[in-house]
C-alpha positions as a printed Julia matrix, in Angstrom:
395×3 Matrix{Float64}:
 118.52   74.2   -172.64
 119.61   73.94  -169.52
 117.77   72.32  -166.48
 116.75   74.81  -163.28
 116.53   73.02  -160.07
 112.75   73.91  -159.22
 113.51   73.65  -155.45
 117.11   74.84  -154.98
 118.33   77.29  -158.13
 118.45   81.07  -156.19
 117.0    83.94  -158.07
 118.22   87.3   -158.05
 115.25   88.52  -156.16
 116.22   87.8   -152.49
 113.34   88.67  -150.95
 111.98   85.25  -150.23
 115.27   83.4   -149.83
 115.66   80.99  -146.58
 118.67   80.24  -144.9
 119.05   75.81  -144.95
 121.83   73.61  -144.62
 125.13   75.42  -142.96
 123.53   78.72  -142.87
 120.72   77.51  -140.61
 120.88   75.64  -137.23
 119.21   73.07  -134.74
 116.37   75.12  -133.65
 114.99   75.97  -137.32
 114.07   72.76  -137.42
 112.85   72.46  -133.86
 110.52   75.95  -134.09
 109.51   75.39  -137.6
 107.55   72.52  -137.52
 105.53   74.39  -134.37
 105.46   77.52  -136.27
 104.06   75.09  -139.28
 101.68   73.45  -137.32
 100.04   76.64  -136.05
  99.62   78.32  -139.08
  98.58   75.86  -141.12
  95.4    75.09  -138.42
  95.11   79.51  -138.62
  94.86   79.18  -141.88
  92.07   76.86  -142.5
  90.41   78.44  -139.92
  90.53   81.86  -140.7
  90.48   81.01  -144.56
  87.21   78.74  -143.71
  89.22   76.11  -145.82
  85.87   73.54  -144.69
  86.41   71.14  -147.84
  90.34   71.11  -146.96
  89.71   70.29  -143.33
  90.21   66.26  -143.87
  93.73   66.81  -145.78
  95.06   69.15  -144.08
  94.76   67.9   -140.62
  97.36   65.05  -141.02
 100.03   67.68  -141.65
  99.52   69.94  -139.1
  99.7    66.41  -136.08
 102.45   65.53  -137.97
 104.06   68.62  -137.87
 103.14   69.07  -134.16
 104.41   65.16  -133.05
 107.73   65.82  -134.91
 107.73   69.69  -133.4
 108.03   67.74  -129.98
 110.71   64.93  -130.96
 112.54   66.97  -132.14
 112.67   69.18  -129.3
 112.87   66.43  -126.73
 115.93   65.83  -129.03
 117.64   68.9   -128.79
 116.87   69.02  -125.05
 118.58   65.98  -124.23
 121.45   66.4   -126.84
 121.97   69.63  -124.97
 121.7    68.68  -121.65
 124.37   65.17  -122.52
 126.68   68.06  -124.21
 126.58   70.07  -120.99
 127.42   66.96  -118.7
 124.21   67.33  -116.91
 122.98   63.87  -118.46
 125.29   60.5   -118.26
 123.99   59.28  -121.4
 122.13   59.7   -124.52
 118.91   58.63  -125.5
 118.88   56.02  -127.77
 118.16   56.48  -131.59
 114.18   56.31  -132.34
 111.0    57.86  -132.79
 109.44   57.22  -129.39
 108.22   60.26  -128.07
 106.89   58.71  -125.14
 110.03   56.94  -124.42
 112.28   60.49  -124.57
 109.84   62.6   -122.45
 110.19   59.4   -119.73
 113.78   59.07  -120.38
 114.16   63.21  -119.08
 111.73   62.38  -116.1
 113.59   59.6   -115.05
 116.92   61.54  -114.78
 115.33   64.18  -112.57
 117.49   67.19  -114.45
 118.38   69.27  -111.55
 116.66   72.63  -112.28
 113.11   72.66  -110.96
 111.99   74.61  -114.1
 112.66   72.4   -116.47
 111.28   69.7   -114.82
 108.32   71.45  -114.55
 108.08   72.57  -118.35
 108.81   68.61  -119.11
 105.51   67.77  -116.7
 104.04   70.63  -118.74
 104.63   68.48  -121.86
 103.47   65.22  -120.79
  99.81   65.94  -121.95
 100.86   66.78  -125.28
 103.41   63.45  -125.73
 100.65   61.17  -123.99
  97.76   62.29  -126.62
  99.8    62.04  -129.9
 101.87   58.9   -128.66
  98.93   56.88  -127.94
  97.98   57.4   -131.84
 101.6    57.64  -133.14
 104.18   56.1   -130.84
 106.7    56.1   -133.6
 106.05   58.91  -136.11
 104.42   56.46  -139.07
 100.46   57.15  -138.4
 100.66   60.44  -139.08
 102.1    60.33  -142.54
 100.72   57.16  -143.68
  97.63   55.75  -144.5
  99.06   52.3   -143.45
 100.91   51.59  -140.35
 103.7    48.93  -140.73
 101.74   46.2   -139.57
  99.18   46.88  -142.37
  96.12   48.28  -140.85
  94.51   51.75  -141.09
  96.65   54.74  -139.65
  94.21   56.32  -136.81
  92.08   53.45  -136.76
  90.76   53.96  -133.49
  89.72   57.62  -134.32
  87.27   58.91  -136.73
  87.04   62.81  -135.67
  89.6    65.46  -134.91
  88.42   69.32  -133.94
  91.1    71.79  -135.45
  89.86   74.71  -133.36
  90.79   73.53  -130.68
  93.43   71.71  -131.87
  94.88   74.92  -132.65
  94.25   76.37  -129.58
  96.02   73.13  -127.84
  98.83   73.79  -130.18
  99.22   77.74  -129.02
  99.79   76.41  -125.67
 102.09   73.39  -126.57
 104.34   76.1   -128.44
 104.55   78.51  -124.96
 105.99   75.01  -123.19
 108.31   73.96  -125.85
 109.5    77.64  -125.95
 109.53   77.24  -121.89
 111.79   74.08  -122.34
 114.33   75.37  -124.55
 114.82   78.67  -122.38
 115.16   76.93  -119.31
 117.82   74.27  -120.6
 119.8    76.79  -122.58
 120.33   78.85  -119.05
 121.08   75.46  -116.84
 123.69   74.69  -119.7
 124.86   77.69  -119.67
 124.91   77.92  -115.81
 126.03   74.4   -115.21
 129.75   75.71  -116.47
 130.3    78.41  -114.33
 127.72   78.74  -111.75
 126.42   77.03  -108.08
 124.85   73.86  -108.58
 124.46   70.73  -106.66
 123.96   67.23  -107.85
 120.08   67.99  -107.45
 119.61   72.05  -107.51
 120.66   74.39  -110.32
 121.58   78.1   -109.36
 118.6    78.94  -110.29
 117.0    76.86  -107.61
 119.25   77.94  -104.9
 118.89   81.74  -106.17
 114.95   80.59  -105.66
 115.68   78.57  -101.99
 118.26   81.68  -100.73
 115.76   84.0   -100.95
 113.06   81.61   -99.42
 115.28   81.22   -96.71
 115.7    83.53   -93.42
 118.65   85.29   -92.59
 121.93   83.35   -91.72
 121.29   84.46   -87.94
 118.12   83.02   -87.7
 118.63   79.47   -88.58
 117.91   76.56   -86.48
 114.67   78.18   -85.3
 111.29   77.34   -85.52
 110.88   79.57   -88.49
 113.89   78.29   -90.41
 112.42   74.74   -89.65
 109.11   75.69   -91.37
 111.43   77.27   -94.28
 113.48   74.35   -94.57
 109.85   71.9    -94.43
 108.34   74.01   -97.38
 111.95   73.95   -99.86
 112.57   70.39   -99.14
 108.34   70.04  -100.16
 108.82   72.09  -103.29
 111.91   71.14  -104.53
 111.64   67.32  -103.54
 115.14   67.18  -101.35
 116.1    64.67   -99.36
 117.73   66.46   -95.52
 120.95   65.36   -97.23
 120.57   67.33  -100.4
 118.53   70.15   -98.55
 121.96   71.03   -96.41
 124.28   70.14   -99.71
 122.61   73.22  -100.94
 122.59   75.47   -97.9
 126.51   74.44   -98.06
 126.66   75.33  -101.3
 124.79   78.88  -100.66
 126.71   80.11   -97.89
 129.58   79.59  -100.08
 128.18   81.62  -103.01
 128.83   85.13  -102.67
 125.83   86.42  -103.86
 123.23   83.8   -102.48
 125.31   84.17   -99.3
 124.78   87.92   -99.83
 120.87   86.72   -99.89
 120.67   85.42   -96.31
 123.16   88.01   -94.86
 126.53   86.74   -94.69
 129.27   88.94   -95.79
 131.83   87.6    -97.85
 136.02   89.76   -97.84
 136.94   91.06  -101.1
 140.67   89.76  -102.39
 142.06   93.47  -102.46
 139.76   96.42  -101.7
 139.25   97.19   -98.69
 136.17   99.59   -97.91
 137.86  102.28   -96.97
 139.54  102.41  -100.58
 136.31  101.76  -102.16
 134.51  104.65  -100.42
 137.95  106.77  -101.9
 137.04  105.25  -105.4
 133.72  106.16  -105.52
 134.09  109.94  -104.07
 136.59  110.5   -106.43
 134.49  109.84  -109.45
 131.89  112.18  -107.35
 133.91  114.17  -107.1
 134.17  114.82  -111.33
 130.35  113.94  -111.6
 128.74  116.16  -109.35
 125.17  115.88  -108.73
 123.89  118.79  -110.45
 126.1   117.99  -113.62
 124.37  114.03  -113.73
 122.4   113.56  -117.0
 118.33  113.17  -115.63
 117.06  109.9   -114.94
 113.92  110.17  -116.33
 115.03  109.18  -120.21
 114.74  112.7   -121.82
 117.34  113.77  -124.1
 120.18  116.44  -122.38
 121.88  118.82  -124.68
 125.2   119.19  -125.42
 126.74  122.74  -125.48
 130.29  122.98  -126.22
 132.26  125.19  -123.87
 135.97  124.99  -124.26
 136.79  126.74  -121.13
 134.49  124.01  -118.84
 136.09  121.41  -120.78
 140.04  122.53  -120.28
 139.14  122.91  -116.33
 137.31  119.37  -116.37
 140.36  117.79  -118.09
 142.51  118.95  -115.21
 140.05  118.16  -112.79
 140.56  114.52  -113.98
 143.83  114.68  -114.53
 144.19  115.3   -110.55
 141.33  112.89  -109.79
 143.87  110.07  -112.11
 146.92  111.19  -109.87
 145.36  110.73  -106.31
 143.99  107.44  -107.64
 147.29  106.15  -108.45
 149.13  107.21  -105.19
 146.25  105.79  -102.95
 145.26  102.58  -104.69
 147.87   99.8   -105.94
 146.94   98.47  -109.39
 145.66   94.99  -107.66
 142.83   97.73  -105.65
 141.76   99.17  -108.78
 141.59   95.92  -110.9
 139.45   94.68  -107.81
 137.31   97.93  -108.08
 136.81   97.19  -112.42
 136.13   93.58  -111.6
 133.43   94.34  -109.11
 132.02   96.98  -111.92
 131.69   94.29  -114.54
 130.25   91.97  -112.6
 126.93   94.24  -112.16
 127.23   96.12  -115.56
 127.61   92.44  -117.62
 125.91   90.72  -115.47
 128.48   87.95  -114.48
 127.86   85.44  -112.27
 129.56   86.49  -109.25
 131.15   82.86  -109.06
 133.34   84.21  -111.62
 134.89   87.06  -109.66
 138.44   85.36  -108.92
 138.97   83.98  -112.41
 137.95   87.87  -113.87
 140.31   89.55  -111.24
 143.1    87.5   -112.46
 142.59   88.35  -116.38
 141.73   92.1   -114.98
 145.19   91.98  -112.79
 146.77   90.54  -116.48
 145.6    93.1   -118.01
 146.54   96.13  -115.95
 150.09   94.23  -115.93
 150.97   94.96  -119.39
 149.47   97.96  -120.22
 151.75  100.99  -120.73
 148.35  103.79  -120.48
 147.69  102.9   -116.57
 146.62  106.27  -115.91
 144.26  106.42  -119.26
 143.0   103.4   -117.96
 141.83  105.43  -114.39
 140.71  108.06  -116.62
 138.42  105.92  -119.14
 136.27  104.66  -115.38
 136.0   108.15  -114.27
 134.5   109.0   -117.33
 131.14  106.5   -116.9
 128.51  107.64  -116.15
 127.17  104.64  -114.75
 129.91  103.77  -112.44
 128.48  104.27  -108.83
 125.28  102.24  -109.62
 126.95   99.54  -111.1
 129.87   99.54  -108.67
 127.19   99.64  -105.69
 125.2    96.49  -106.84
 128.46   94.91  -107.93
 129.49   95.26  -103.69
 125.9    93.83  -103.12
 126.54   90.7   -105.45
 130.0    89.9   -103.97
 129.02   90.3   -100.6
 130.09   93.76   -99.55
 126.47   94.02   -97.72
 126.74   96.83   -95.06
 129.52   98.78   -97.71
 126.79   98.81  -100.3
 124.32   99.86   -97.87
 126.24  102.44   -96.55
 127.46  103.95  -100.22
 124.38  104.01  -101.89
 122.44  105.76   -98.69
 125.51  108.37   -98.94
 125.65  108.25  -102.67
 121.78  109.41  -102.67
């Protein structure tokens, strides 16, 4: 008779398969052991599980303590991956030592620093009783003596509520290093300030003519306060804003497009008013329009556009109207506007080698959601007084 693996043979009933090994990734091992932790201590709560309470708690602060290695783990791994860290940390079990390892390189996003402090609390409690994950799961430590031995009570009530709001900062954590990663590749930064931060600072900042007053001072007093920057690094990241076409945009400097100009973007966007005329717009309000076929509306709309397509081409070179696209995506995918010149380029590319131009004219006309993306898109490059202007016509 042959032998069934009683943990790994798969049934035919999938309802209650899992997804391990190369199906699964880093973070099912980060959020399950949190996820195990919690409802393990809801369960002998809720359950009223008194006579399990002594067994059960070494699980659930083991599950928590390795919930947080491995999460300082995948933080750091991340970070090291992303060239935001020099180094790794080195191999071990030392929670302690990996929370003051990310301190000590002062990761330049102010919220993750701040969901690291968030952590300390946690790391300092379970360290002090399990600096090296063996107390936990052992009644002996490797020096012989009594896991715990220093103490005799543990409350899971509120352990559990501890654990709620350790889960909320790991889940903090991860969030804000997957977006500094992610932003670290394409986006502003300085050596000390994510874009994040200098979104945060350009917005806490007054407008560009303003500076060097006594009210920029007090600005400048307060950022340098919050986000702990030396003068040097405090005007490394006003350079960098006022170079950044949408933080620019922020504090009121307007920044030239590479092709259109704003008289050909006013053009662009009365055209496709033009073939989407107020009255004809689908409400805003959410509610369901319906459709009624009418073959006559649709022949006349089809040469409406087909006019609309024609002026477009004579008035606007095909480096204009990939500028005009570019600007579109940036709002509608929202792109960091530090990619603008790289997305022209593939846009320009593009355009190059297509043979349906004129279908390509025809596909923009034909969104609805042109103008308002179009309009914020002139606002994020740093078409201020265009946008302004458009949108106050537009509406």
């Amino acid at each position: 008779m042959e032998t069934v693996d009683p943990f790994f043979y798969v049934p035919n009933d999938h309802e209650w398969n899992a997804c391990i090994g190369q199906q699964g990734d880093e973070y099912n091992y980060a959020d399950g052991y949190m996820e195990a932790a919690i409802e393990l201590a809801t369960l002998v709560i809720e359950k009223k599980l008194y006579g399990k309470r002594d067994t059960l708690i070494l699980p659930i602060l083991y599950n928590a303590r390795h919930a947080i290695e491995l999460n300082l783990k995948l933080v750091i791994g991340k970070l090291y991956r992303a060239g935001i860290l020099a180094e790794e940390h080195k191999k071990n079990h030392d929670i302690k030592s990996h929370l003051d390892f990310l301190i000590a390189n002062k990761i330049p996003d102010a919220l993750v620093r701040e969901c690291v402090k968030k952590l300390a609390p946690f790391v300092d409690s379970l360290s002090q009783i399990d600096r090296d994950g063996q107390e936990f799961r052992f009644h002996e430590n490797r020096a012989g003596e009594p896991s715990m031995g220093g103490q005799n009570l543990a409350n899971i009530a509120l352990i559990r509520l501890s654990l709620i709001d350790l889960q909320e900062v790991i889940n903090g954590l991860q969030d804000s290093t997957i977006l500094l990663c992610e932003q670290r590749r394409v986006a502003a930064k300085t050596g000390y300030c994510s874009r994040r931060d200098l979104m945060n600072i350009a917005n806490m900042l007054p407008p560009k003519t303003e500076w060097g007053g006594d009210h920029f001072t007090a600005c400048k007093d307060t950022i340098r306060k919050q986000y702990c920057l030396s003068e040097r690094e405090f005007n490394i990241a006003l350079q960098e804003i006022k170079k950044t076409r949408e933080l620019a945009g922020i504090v009121g400097i307007e920044t030239k497009l590479k092709y259109l100009s704003d008289a050909k973007a006013e053009f662009l966007l009365a055209e496709w008013d033009g073939f989407h005329p107020i009255e004809a717009r689908p409400a805003t309000g959410g509610g369901i329009v319906p459709v009624i076929f009418d073959a006559e509306k649709m022949v006349k709309e089809l040469e409406t556009q087909g006019l609309m397509v024609s002026n477009i081409i004579d008035c606007m070179s095909a480096d204009e109207f990939a500028d005009a696209v570019t600007i579109y995506n940036l709002s509608r995918g929202e792109i960091y506007t530090e990619a603008y010149e790289e997305k022209l380029v593939q846009k320009q590319r593009e355009f190059k080698v297509r043979e349906d131009f004129p279908q390509v004219i025809s596909d923009l006309l034909d969104k609805t959601n042109f103008d308002r993306h179009f309009i914020q898109g002139l606002r994020k490059v740093g078409r201020l007084r265009l946008a302004e202007m458009l949108e106050s016509r537009h509406n």
